[in-house]
SERO-4910 file (N, C-alpha, C, O; in steps of 0.05 Angstrom, whole numbers):
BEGIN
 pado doro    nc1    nc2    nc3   cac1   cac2   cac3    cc1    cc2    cc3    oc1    oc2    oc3
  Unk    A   -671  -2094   -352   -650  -2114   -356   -623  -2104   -345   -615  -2081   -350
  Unk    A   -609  -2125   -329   -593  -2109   -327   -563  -2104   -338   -566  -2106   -362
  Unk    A   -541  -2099   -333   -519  -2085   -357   -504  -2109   -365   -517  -2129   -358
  Unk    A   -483  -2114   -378   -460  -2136   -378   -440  -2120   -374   -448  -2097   -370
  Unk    A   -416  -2123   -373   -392  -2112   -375   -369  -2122   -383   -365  -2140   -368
  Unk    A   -350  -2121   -401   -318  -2135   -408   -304  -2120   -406   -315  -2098   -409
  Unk    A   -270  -2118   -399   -255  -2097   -394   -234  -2113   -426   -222  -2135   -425
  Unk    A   -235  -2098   -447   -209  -2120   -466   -190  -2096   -458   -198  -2073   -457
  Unk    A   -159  -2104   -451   -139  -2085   -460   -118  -2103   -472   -114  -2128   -471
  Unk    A   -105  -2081   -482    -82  -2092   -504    -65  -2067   -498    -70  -2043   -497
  Unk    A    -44  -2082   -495    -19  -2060   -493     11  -2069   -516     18  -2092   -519
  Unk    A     24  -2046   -528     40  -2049   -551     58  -2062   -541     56  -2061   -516
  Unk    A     80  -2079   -551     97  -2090   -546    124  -2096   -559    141  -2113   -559
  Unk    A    119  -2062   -575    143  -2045   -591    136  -2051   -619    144  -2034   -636
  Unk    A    122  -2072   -629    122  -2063   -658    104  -2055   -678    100  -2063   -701
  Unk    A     91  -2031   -660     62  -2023   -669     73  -2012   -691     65  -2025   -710
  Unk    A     88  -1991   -699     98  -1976   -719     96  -1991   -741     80  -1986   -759
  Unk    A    112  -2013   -742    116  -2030   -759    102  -2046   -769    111  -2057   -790
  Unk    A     77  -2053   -758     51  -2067   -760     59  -2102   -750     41  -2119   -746
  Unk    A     92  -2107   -747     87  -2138   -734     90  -2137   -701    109  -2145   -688
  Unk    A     62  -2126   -689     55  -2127   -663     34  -2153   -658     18  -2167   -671
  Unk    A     43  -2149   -634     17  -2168   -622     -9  -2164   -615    -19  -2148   -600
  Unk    A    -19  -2185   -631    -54  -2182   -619    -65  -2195   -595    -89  -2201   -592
  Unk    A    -45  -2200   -578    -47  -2214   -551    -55  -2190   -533    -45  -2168   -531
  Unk    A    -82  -2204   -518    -97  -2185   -504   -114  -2202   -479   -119  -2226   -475
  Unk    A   -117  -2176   -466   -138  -2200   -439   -161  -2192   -443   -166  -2170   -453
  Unk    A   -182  -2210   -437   -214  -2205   -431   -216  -2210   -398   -210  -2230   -387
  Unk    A   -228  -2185   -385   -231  -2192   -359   -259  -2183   -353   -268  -2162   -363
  Unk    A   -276  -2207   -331   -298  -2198   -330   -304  -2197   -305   -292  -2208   -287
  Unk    A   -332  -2177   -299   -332  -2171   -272   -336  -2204   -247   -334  -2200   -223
  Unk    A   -338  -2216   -252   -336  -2242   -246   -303  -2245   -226   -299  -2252   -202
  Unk    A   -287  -2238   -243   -259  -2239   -242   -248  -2253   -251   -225  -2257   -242
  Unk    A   -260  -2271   -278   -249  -2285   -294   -231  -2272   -319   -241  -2260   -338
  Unk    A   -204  -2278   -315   -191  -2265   -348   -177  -2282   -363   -160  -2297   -353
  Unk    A   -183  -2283   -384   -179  -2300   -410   -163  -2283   -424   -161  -2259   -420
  Unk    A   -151  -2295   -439   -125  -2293   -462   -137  -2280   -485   -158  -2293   -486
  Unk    A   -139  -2265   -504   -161  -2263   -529   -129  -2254   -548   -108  -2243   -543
  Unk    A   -140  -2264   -570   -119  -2258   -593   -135  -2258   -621   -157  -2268   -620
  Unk    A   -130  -2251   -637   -134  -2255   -668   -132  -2279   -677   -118  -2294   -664
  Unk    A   -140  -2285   -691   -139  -2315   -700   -111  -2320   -717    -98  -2306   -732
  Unk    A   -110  -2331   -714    -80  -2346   -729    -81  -2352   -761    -64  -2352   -779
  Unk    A   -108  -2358   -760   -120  -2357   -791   -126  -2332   -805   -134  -2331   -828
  Unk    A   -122  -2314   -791   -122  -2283   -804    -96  -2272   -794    -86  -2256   -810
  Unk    A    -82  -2277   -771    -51  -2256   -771    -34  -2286   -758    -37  -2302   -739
  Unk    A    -20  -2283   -778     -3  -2306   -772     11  -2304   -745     20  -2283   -736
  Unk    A     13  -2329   -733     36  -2334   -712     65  -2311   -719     66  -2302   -742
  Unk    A     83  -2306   -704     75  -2286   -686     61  -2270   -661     58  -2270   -637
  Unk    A     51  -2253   -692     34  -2240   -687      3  -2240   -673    -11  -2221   -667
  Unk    A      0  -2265   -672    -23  -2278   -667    -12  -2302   -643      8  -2317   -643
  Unk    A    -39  -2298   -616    -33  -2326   -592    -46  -2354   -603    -70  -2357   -599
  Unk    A    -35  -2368   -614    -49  -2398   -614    -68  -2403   -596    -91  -2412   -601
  Unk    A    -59  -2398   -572    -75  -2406   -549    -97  -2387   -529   -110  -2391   -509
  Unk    A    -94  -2365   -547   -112  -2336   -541   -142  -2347   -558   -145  -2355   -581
  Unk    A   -159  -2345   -539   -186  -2350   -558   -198  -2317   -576   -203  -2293   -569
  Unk    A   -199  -2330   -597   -206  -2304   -621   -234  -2296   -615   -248  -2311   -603
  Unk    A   -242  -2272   -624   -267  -2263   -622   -292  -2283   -637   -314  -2283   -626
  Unk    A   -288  -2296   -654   -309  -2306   -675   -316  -2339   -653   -337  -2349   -643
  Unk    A   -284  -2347   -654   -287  -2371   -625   -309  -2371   -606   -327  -2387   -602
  Unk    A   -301  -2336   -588   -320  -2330   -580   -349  -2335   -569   -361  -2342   -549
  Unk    A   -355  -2327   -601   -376  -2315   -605   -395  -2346   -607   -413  -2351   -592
  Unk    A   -388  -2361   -624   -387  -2394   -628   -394  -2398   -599   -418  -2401   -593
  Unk    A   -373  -2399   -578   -375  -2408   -550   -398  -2397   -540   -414  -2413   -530
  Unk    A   -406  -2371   -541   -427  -2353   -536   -461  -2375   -540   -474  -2391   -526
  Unk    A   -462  -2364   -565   -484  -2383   -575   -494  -2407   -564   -516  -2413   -555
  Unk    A   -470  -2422   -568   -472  -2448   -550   -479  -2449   -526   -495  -2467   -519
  Unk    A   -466  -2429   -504   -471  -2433   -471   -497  -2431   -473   -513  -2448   -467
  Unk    A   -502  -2399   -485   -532  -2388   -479   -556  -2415   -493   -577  -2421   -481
  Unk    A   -547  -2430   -520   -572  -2441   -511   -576  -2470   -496   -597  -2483   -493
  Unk    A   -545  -2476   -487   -543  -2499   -478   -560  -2496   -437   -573  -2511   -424
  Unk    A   -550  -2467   -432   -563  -2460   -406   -602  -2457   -403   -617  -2463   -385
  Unk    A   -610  -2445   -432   -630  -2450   -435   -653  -2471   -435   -676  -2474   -428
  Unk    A   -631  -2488   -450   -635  -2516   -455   -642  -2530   -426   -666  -2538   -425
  Unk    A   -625  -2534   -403   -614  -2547   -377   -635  -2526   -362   -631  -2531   -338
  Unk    A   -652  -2507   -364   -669  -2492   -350   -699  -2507   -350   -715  -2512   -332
  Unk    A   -699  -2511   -384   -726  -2520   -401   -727  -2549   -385   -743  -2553   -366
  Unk    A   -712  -2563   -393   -709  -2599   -386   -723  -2599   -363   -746  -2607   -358
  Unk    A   -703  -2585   -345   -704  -2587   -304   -732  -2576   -302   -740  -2582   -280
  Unk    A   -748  -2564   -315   -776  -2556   -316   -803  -2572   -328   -827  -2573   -325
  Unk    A   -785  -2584   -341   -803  -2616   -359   -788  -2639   -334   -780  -2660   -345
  Unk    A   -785  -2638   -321   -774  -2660   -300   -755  -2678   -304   -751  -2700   -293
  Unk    A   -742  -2663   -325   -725  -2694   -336   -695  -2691   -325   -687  -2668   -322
  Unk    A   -677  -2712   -319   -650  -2711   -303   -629  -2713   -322   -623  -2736   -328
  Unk    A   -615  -2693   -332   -586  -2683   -342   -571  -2698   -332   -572  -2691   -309
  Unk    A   -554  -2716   -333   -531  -2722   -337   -502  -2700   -348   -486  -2688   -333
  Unk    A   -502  -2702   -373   -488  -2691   -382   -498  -2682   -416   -513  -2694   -432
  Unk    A   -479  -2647   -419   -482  -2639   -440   -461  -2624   -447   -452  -2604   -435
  Unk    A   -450  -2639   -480   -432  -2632   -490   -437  -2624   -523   -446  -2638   -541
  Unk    A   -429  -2600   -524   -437  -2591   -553   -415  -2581   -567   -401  -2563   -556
  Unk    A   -406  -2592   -597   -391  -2591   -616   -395  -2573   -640   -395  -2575   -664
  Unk    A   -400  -2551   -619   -411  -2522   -639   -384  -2510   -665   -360  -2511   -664
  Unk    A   -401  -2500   -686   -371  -2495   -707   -388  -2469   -716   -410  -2463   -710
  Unk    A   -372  -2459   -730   -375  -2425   -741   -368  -2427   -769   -346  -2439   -772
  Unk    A   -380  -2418   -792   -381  -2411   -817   -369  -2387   -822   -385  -2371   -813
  Unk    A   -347  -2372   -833   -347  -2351   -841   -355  -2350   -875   -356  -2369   -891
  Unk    A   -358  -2323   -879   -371  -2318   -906   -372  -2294   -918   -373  -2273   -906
  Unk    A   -371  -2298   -948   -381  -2265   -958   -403  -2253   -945   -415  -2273   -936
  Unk    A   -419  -2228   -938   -432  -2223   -939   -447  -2198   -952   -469  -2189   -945
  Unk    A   -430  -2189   -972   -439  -2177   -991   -420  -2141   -986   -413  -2128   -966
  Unk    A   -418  -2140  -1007   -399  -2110   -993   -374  -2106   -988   -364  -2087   -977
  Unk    A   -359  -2136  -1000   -336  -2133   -988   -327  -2132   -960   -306  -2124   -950
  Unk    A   -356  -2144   -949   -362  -2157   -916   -351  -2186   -919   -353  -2201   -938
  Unk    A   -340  -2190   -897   -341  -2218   -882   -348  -2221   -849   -345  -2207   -829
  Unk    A   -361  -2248   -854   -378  -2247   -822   -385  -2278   -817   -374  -2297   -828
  Unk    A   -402  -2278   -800   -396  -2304   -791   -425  -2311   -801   -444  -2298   -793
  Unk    A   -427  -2333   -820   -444  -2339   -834   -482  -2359   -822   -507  -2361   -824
  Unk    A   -450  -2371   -807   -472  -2397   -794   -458  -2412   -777   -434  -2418   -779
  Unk    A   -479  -2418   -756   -467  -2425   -727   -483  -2456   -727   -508  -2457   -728
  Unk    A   -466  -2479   -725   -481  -2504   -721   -480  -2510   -692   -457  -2512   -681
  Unk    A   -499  -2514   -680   -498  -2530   -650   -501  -2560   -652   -523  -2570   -657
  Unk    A   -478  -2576   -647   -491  -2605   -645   -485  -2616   -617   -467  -2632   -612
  Unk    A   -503  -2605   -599   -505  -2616   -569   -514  -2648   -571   -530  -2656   -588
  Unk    A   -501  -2664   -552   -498  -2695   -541   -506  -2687   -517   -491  -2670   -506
  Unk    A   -529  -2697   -501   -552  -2700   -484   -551  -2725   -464   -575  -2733   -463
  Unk    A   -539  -2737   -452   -537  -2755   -427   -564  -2754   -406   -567  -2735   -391
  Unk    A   -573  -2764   -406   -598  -2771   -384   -588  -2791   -361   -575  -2812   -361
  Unk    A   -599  -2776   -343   -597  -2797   -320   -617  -2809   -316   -616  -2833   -311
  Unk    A   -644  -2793   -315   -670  -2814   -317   -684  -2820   -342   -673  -2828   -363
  Unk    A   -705  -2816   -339   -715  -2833   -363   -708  -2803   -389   -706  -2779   -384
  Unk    A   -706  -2815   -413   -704  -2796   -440   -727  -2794   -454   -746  -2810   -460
  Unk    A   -719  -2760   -460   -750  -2754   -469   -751  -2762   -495   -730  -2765   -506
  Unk    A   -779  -2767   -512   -772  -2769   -538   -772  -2752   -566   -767  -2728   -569
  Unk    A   -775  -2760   -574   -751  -2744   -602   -769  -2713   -602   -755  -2693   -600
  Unk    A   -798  -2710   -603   -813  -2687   -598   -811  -2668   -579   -813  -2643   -581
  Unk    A   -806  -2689   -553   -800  -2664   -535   -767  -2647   -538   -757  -2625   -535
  Unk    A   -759  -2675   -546   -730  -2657   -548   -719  -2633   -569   -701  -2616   -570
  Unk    A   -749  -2647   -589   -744  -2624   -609   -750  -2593   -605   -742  -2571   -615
  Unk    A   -771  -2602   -584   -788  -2581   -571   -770  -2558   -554   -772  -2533   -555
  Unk    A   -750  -2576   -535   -732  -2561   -519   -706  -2546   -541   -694  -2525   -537
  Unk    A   -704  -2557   -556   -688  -2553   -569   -699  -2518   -581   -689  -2497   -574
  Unk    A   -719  -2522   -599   -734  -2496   -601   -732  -2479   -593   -723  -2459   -604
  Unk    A   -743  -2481   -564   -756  -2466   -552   -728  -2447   -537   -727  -2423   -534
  Unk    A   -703  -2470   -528   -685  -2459   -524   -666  -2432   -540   -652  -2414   -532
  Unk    A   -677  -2443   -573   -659  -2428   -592   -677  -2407   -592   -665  -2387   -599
  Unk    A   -708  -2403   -585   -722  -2383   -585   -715  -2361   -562   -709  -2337   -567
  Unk    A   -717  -2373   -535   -708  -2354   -511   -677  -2346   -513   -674  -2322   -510
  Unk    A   -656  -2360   -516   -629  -2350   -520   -632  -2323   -532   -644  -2315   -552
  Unk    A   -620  -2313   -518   -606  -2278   -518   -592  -2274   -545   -601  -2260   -563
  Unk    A   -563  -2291   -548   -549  -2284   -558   -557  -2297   -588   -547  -2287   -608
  Unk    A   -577  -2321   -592   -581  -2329   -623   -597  -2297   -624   -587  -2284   -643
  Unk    A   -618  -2281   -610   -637  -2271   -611   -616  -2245   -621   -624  -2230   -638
  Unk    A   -589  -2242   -609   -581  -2213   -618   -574  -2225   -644   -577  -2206   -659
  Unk    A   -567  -2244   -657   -549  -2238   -680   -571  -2245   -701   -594  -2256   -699
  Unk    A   -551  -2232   -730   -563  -2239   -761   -552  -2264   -771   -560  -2273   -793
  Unk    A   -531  -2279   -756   -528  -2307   -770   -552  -2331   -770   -575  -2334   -760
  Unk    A   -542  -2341   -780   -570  -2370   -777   -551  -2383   -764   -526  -2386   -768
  Unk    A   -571  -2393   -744   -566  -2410   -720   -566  -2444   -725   -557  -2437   -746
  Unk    A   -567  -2462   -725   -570  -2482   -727   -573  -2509   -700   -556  -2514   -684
  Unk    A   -592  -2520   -702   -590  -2544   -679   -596  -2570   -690   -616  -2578   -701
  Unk    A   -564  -2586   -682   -566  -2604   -697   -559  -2637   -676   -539  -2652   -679
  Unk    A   -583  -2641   -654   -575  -2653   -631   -558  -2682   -644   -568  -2696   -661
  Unk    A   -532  -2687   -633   -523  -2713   -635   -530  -2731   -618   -521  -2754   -621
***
């Protein structure tokens, strides 16, 4: 298999001492795509925190979703069926998890499915749906429960 790679850096912006620094940072990937990454706003207030920097847990949410939405659009195009469009309204749970842990509890996928030709029915889709959450990488690395909840 082969490697992934992310470059995150963060550089101080004088008020590390003091702890009201910024958690504004880049994600750059070998691709040459770089994104904004920050802390969430719901854990370090504005400031200190980018509104518009996507947080790690965001992420991770986004993650889930591509991997099994790409899975998904592999499975279909192999059952012969014609994609239109797919849009998924994925959300993230955080939670105790025992220990004075918090983590991300539960990941809902509710993908909306557009056909251009004919639509498969409710079995096969349940089927792709599956099978997708089965091959996906990233449901496969984590301990949250995953959820698919097609709209």
């Amino acid at each position: 298999m082969p490697g992934h790679r992310a470059t995150v850096e963060w550089r101080s912006d004088g008020g590390f001492a003091s702890g009201r620094y910024s958690r504004r940072h880049e994600w750059r990937f070998d691709g040459g795509a770089t994104i904004t990454g920050s802390s969430s706003p719901d854990v370090v207030p504005v400031p200190m925190s980018d509104p518009a920097g996507i947080d790690p847990e965001e992420a991770l949410i986004a993650s889930a979703s591509s991997c099994h939405m790409l899975w998904f659009l592999s499975l279909a195009q192999a059952e012969g069926l014609d994609i239109a469009s797919y849009s998924d309204n994925a959300e993230g749970a955080m939670g105790r998890l025992g220990l004075g842990k918090i983590g991300m509890t539960k990941i809902t996928l509710r993908p909306a499915i557009s056909f251009a030709g004919r639509a498969p029915d409710a079995a096969l889709l349940d089927r792709l749906h599956h099978e997708a959450h089965e091959r996906c990488f990233i449901a496969n690395s984590l301990k949250t429960e995953i959820v698919v909840e097609p709209r």
